[in-house]
C-alpha positions, 0 to 999 in steps of 0.5 A: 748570796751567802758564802760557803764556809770551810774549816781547815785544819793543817800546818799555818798556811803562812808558814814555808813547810809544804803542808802550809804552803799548799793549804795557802795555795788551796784557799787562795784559789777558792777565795778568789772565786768570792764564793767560799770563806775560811776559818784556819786551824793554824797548827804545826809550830810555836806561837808567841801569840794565840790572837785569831788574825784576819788576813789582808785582802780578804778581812772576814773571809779569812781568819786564822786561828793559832793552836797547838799541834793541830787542834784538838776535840774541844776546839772542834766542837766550839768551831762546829758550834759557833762559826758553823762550817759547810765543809771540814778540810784537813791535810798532813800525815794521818798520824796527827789525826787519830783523834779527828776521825775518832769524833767524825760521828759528831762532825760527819752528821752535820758537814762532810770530811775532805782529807787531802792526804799524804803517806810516804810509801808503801806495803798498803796501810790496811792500818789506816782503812778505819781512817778512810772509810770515816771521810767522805772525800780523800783527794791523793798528793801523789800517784802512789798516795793513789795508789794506796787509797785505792787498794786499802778502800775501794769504795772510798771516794778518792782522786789524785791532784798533786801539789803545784807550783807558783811558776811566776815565782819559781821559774828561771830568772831571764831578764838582765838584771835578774841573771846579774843577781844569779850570778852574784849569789853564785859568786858569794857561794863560791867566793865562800871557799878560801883562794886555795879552793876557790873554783869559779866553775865548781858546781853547786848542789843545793839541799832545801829540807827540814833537818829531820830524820828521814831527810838524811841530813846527816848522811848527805855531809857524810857522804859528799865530803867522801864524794870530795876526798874521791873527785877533788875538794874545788870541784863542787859544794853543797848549799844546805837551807834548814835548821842547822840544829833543828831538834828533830834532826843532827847538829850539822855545824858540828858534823862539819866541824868533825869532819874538816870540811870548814873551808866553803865545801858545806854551807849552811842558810839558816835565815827564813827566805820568801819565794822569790829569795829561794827562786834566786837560791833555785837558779843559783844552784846546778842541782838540787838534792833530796834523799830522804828515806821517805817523802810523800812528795818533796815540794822543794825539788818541784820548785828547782825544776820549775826554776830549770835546775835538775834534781838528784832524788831518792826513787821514793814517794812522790820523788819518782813522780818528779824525776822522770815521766817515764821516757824522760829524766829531769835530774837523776834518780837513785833507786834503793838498795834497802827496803827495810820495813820500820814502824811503830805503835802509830805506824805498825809497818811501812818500807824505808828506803836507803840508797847507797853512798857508791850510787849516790857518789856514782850520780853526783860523778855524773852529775859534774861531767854533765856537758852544758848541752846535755844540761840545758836540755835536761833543764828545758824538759823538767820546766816543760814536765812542771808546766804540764804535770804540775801545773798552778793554774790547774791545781788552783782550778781543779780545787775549785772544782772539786770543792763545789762538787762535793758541797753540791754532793754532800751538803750541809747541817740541814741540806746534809746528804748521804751520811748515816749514823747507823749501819745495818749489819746481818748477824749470823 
């Protein structure tokens, strides 16, 4: 029985970004079924080696090819040509995809277009409908992603299915040995301070981010040493995994060398670490932090909760979604007092969200007064919220299932159904 094949266009799956690890998730799921095969357009970072790469166990059913940014018209071409696709999959933000949707007269005629798409917030981008309406599929990140695809293009076809989560490996660490692995991370993080700001009861707060604008790094290390100089400097510290000079974002070592805050109370961890190493991370932490002033949907607090350590989010995009169901909290949410509309010749109008330092100081306040019982049932529910919201199992299914609906819908190269090149239109 011949497979069916799907062109994917995202970040490398095998990189750590969001985008990567969900497009892994999406193929890995589909590829068990030993019906569908892959070709993936590997984009979204530096690559020492452009050599196409088969990846094990799969061999031929999985190809990945390294390009720059995320591809590009002549490389679609070649792949339409060549290889022959049944469907084009493509995930991220829309402003790396202009010039995709601008040839999707040459790639719509022969295989559908399923975008799995992201957008930060709102006003709705009446801007992007052209996008939307040259798509066959648009499957939503998040509820508010939904939202908007559903008011800026109606008669699109459009559902939600938010990102999962691997919960055999983001889950919280039970077993004897593992506790014991927790507890020495715990004790090198704090052992990180001097003895004159050593306190074995200080709460963690982690960061797990790209050092990149909108994730106000910056104003994190601003904001909690200020935090410190209020509650006491041995009271908590702050974990931050990232770049720490990351060329989309700040110098953070020298924030914290400005500041004085060299004594344990912001530590940095610029080494790569798989999943089972950010687990570890996740459970060592007391909380775990997201601020950004935009996030389409903020994969790292997922993983925290499903390891059972609340977050402390901004109430935007996909964060909300997280924090709370609506009757209960998983963490603290911190709603903006600043909706500033920002853009650009890409992104004509869209809101930036800011909290302020008083509610952010007034949160993590909270958040070290929290008794343990009041924590350790907050933890249990934002597990029990990830199981059943986020759940992997129904993301890997719902996948599957939505990809054999629309190869069955819409077809391919002769089989193609339901695109036309031309449209009737009256002329008064």
């Amino acid at each position: 029985m011949k497979k069916i094949k799907i062109l994917t266009l995202s970040d490398h799956p095998l990189s750590p970004s969001g985008v990567g690890t969900q497009t892994k998730y999406f193929i890995e799921a589909l590829l068990k079924t030993g019906r569908y095969q892959f070709i993936s357009l590997g984009g979204a970072m530096k690559h020492h080696d452009y050599t196409p790469q088969q990846i094990d166990p799969y061999g031929t059913d999985w190809r990945i090819f390294p390009v720059d940014s995320y591809g590009n018209p002549e490389i679609i071409r070649s792949v339409l040509q060549k290889e022959k696709p049944d469907v084009l999959w493509f995930m991220t933000d829309p402003r790396f995809y202009g010039w995709l949707w601008e040839m999707e007269n040459e790639i719509r005629v022969h295989v559908p277009m399923v975008y799995y798409h992201v957008w930060d917030n709102k006003p709705y981008p009446f801007f992007n409908g052209r996008y939307y309406r040259s798509t066959d599929e648009i499957v939503s990140i998040s509820k508010v992603t939904q939202e908007i695809v559903e008011n800026v293009s109606p008669e699109i076809s459009s559902r939600y299915l938010p990102h999962g989560v691997d919960g055999t490996i983001f889950r919280k660490l039970k077993s004897p040995e593992e506790e014991a692995s927790v507890e020495d991370l715990r004790s090198q993080i704090l052992s990180a301070s001097p003895p004159k700001n050593a306190n074995k009861n200080k709460k963690i707060f982690f960061w797990n981010n790209r050092n990149a604008r909108r994730k106000q790094s910056g104003t994190l290390i601003w904001w909690f040493k200020e935090f410190l100089d209020e509650v006491g400097h041995d009271k908590a510290c702050l974990l931050m995994h990232t770049d720490a000079r990351d060329s989309h974002g700040q110098d953070l070592p020298h924030i914290i060398e400005h500041l004085g805050i060299t004594d344990g109370q912001v530590l940095l961890s610029t080494e790569k670490q798989d999943a089972a190493a950010l687990a570890r991370m996740y459970n060592a932490a007391d909380f775990t932090i997201n601020i950004s002033d935009a996030e389409g949907f903020g994969l790292a607090t997922l993983e925290s909760l499903s390891c059972g350590t609340p977050i402390i989010v901004n109430m935007t995009g996909g964060l909300q979604e997280q924090v709370t169901d609506g009757e209960n909290w998983f963490g603290f949410g911190i709603e903006p007092v600043s909706k500033s509309v920002i853009g650009s010749l890409a992104v004509p109008y869209i809101y930036e969200d800011r909290i302020s330092q008083k509610d952010f100081n007034n949160v993590l306040s909270k958040a070290i007064k929290m008794t343990p019982k009041t924590y350790k049932k907050m933890s249990i529910l934002g597990r029990e919220h990830v199981s059943k919201n986020y759940n992997f199992e129904t993301y890997q299914s719902e996948w599957v299932k939505i990809m054999d609906e629309i190869v069955e819908k819409h077809g391919s190269w002769e089989a193609r159904q339901g695109y036309r090149r031309w449209h009737l239109l009256e002329v008064a």
